[in-house]
N, CA, C and O atoms as CSV, one atom per row, in Angstrom:
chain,resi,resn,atom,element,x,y,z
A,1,UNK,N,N,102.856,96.584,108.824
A,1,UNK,CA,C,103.889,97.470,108.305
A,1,UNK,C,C,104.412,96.920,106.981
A,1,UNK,O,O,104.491,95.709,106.774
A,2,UNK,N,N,104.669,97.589,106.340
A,2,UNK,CA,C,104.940,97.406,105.098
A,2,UNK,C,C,107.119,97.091,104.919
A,2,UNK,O,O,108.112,97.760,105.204
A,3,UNK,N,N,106.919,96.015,104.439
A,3,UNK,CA,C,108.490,95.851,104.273
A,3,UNK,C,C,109.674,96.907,103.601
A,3,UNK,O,O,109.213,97.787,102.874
A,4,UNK,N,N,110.960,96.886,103.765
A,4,UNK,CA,C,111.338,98.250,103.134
A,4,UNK,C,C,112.491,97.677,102.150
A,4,UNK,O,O,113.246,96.806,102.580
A,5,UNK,N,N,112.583,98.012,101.250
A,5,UNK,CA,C,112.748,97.386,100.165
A,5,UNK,C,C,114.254,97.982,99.918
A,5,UNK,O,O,114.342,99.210,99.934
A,6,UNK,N,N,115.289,97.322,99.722
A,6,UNK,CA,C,116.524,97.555,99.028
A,6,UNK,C,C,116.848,98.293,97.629
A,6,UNK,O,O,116.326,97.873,96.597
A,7,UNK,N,N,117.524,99.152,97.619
A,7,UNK,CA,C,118.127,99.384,96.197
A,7,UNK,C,C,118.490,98.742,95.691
A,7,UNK,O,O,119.181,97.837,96.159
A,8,UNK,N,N,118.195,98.884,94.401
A,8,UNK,CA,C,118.529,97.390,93.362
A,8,UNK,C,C,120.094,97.944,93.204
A,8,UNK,O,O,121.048,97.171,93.280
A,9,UNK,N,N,120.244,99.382,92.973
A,9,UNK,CA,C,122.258,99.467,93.022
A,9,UNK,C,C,122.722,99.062,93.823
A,9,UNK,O,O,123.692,98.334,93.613
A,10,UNK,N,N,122.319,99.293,95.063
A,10,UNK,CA,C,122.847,98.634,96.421
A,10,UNK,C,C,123.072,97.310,96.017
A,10,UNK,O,O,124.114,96.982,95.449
A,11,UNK,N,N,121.887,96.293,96.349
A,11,UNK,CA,C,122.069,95.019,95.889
A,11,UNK,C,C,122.935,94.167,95.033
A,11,UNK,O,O,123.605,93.143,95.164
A,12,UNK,N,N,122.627,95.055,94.065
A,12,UNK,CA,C,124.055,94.712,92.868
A,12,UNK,C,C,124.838,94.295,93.176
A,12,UNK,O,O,125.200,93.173,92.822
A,13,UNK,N,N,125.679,95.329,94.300
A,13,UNK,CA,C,127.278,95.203,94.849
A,13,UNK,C,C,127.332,94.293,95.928
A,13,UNK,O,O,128.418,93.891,96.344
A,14,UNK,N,N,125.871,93.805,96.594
A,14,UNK,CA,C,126.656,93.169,97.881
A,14,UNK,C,C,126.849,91.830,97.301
A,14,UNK,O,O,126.398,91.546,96.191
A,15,UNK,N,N,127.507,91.006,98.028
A,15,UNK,CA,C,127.830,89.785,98.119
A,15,UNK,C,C,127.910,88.874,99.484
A,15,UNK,O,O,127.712,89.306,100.620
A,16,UNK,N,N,128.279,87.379,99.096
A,16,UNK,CA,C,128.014,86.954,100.679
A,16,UNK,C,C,129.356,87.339,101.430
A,16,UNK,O,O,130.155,87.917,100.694
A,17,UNK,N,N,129.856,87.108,102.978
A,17,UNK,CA,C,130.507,87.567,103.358
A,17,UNK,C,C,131.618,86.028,103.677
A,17,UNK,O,O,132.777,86.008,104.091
A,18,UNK,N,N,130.652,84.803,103.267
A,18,UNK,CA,C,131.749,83.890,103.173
A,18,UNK,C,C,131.829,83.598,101.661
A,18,UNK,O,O,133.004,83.581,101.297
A,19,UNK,N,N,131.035,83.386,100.761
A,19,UNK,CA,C,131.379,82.714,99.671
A,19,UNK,C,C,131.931,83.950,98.758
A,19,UNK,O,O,132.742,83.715,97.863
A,20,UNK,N,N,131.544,85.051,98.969
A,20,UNK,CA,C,132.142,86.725,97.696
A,20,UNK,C,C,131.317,86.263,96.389
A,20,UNK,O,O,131.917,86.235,95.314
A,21,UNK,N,N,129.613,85.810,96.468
A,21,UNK,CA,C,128.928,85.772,95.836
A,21,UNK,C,C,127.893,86.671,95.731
A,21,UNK,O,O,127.514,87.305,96.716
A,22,UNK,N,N,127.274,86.827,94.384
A,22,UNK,CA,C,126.327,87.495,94.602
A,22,UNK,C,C,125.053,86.771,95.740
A,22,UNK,O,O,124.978,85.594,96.092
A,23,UNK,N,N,124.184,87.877,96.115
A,23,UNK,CA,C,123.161,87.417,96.619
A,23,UNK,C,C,121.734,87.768,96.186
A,23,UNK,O,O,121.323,88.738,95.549
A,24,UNK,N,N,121.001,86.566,96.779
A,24,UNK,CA,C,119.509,86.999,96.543
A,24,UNK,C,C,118.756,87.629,97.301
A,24,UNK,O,O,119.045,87.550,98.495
A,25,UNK,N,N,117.238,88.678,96.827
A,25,UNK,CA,C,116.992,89.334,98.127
A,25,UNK,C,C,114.948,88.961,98.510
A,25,UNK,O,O,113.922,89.220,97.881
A,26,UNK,N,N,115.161,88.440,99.502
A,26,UNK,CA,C,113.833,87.666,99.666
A,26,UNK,C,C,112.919,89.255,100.576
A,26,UNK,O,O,113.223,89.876,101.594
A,27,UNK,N,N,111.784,89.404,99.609
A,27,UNK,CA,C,111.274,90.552,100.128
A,27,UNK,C,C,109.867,90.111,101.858
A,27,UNK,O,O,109.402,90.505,102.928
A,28,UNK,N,N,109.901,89.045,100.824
A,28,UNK,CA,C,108.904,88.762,102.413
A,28,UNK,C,C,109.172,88.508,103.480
A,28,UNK,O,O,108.511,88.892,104.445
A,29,UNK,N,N,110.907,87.321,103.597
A,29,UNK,CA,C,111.339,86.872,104.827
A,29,UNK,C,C,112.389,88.265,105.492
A,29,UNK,O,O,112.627,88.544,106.667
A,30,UNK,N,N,112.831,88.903,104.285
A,30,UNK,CA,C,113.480,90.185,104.886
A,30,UNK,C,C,115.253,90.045,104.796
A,30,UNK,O,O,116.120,90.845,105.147
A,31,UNK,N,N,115.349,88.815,104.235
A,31,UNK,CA,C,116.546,88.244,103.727
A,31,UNK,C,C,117.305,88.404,102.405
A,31,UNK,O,O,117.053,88.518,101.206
A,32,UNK,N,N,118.368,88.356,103.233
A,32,UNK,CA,C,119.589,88.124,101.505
A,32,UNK,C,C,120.432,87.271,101.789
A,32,UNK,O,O,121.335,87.343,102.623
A,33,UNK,N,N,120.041,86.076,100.802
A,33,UNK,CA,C,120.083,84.298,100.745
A,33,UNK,C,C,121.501,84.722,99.767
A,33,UNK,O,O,121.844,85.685,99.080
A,34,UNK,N,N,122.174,83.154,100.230
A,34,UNK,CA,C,123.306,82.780,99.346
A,34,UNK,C,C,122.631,81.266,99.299
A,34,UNK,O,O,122.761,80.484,100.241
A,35,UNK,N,N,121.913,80.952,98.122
A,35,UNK,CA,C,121.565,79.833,97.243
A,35,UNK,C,C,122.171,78.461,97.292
A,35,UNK,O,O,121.580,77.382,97.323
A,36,UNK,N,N,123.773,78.762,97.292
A,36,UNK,CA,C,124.469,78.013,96.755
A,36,UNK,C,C,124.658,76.977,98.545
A,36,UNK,O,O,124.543,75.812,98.927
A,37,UNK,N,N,125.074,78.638,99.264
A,37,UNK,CA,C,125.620,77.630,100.551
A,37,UNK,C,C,123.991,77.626,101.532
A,37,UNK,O,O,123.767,77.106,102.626
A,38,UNK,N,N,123.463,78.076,101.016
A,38,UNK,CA,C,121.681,77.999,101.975
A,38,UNK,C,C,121.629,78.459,103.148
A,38,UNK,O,O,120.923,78.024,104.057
A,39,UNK,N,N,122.595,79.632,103.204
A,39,UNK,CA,C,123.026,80.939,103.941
A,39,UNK,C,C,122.138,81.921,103.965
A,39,UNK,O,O,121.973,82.363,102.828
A,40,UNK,N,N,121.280,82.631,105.032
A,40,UNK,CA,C,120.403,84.059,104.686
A,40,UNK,C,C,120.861,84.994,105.830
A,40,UNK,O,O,121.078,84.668,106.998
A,41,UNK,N,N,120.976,86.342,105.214
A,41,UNK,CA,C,121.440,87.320,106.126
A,41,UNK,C,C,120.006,88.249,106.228
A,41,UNK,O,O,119.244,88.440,105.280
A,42,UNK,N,N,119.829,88.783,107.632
A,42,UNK,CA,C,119.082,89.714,107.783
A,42,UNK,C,C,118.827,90.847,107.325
A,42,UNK,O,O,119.894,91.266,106.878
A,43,UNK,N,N,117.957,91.672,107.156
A,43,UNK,CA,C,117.857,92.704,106.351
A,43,UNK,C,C,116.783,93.695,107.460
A,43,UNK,O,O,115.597,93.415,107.629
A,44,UNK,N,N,117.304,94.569,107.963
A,44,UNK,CA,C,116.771,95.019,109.401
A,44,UNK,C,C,116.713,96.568,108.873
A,44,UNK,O,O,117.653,97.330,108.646
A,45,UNK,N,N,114.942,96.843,108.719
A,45,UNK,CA,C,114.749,98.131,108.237
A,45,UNK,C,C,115.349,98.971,107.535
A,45,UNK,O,O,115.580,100.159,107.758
A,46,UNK,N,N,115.846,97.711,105.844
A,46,UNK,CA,C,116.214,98.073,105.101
A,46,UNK,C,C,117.932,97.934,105.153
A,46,UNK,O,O,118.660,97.997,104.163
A,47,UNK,N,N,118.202,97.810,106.012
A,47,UNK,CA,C,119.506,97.322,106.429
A,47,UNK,C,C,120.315,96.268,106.445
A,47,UNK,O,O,120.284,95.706,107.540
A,48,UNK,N,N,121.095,95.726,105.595
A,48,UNK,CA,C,121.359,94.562,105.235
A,48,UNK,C,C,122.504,94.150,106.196
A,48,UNK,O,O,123.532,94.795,105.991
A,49,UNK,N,N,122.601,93.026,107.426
A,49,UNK,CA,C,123.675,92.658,108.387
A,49,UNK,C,C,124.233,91.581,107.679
A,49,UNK,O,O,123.669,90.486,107.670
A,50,UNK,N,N,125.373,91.803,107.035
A,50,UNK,CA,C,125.965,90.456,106.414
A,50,UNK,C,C,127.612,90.165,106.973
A,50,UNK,O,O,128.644,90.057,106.311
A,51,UNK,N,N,127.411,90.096,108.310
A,51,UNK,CA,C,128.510,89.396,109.294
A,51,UNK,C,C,128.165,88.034,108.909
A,51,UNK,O,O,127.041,87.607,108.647
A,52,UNK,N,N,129.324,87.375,108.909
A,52,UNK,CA,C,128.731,86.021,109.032
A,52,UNK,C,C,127.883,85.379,110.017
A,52,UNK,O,O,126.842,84.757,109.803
A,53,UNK,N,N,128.605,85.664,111.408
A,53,UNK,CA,C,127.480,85.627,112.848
A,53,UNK,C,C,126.029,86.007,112.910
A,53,UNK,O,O,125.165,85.988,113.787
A,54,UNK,N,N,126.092,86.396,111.519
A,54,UNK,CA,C,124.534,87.017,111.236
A,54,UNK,C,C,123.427,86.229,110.696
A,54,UNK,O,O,122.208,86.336,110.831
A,55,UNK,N,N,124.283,85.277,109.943
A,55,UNK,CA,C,123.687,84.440,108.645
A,55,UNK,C,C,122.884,83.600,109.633
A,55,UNK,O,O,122.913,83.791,110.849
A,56,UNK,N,N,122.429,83.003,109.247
A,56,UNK,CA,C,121.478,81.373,109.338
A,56,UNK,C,C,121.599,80.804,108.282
A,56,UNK,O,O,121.862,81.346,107.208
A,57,UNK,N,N,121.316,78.995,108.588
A,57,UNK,CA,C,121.529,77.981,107.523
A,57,UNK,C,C,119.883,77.914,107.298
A,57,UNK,O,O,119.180,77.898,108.309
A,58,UNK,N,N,119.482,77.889,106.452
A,58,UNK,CA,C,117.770,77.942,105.580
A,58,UNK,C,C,117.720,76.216,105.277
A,58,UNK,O,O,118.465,75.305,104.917
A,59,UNK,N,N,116.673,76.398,105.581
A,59,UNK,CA,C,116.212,74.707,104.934
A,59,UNK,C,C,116.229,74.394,103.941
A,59,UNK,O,O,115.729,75.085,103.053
A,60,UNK,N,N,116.731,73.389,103.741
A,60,UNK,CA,C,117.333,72.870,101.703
A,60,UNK,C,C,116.013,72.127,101.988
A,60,UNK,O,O,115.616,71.582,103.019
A,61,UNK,N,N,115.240,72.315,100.321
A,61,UNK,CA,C,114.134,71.101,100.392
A,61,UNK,C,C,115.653,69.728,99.837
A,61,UNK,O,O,116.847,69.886,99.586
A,62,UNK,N,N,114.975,68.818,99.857
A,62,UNK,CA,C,115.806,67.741,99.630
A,62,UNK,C,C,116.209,66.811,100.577
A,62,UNK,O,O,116.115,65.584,100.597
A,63,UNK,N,N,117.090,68.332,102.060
A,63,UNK,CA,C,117.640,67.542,102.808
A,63,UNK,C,C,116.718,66.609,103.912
A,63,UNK,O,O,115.490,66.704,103.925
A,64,UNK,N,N,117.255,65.951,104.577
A,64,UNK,CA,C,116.392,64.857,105.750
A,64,UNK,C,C,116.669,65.961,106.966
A,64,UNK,O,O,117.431,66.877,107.278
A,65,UNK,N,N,115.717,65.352,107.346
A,65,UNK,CA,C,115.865,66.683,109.022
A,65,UNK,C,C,116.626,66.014,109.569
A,65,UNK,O,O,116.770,64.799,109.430
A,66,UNK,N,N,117.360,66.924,110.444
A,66,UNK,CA,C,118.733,66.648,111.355
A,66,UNK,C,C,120.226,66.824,110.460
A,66,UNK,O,O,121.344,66.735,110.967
A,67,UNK,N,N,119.937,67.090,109.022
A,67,UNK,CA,C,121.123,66.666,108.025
A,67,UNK,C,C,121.913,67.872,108.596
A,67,UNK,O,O,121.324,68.909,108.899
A,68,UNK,N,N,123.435,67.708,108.761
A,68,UNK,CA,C,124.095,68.591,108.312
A,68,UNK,C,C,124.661,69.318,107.549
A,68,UNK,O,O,124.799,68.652,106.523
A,69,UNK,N,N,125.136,70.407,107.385
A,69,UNK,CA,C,125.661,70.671,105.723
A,69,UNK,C,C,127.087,70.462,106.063
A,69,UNK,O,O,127.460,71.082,107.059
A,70,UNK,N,N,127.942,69.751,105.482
A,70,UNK,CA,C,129.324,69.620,105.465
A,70,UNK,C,C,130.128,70.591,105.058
A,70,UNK,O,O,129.823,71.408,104.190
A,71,UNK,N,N,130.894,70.564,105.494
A,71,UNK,CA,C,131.973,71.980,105.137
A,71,UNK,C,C,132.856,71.349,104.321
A,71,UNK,O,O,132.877,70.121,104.246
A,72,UNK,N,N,133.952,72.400,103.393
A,72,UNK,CA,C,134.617,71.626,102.381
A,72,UNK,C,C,136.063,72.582,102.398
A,72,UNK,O,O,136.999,72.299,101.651
């Protein structure tokens, strides 16, 4: 099946739902990443779920496995 792709106007406007950043939109994993905090929200048949309960933490290259990300 072929992935379903976001409006780029749409996109424009969203942001994350903790940081009020823009976001990025990953067409293969189906995600819209926040970069900064290494946050990705689902994107469910074109449908973008950006609860925070939604997000997942994405793997930072850099970090050591097991690392946590610290809160601030």
């Amino acid at each position: 099946s072929t992935a379903a792709v976001l409006d780029e106007a749409l996109l424009a406007k969203l942001v994350c739902p903790l940081a009020k950043t823009p976001l990025r939109y990953d067409v293969e994993q189906q995600l819209l990443i926040n970069d900064e905090l290494g946050v990705g929200y689902p994107v469910v048949n074109g449908v973008p779920y950006l609860m925070p309960t939604r997000g997942r933490m994405l793997h930072q290259e850099g970090q050591e496995e097991g690392q946590q990300a610290g809160h601030s």
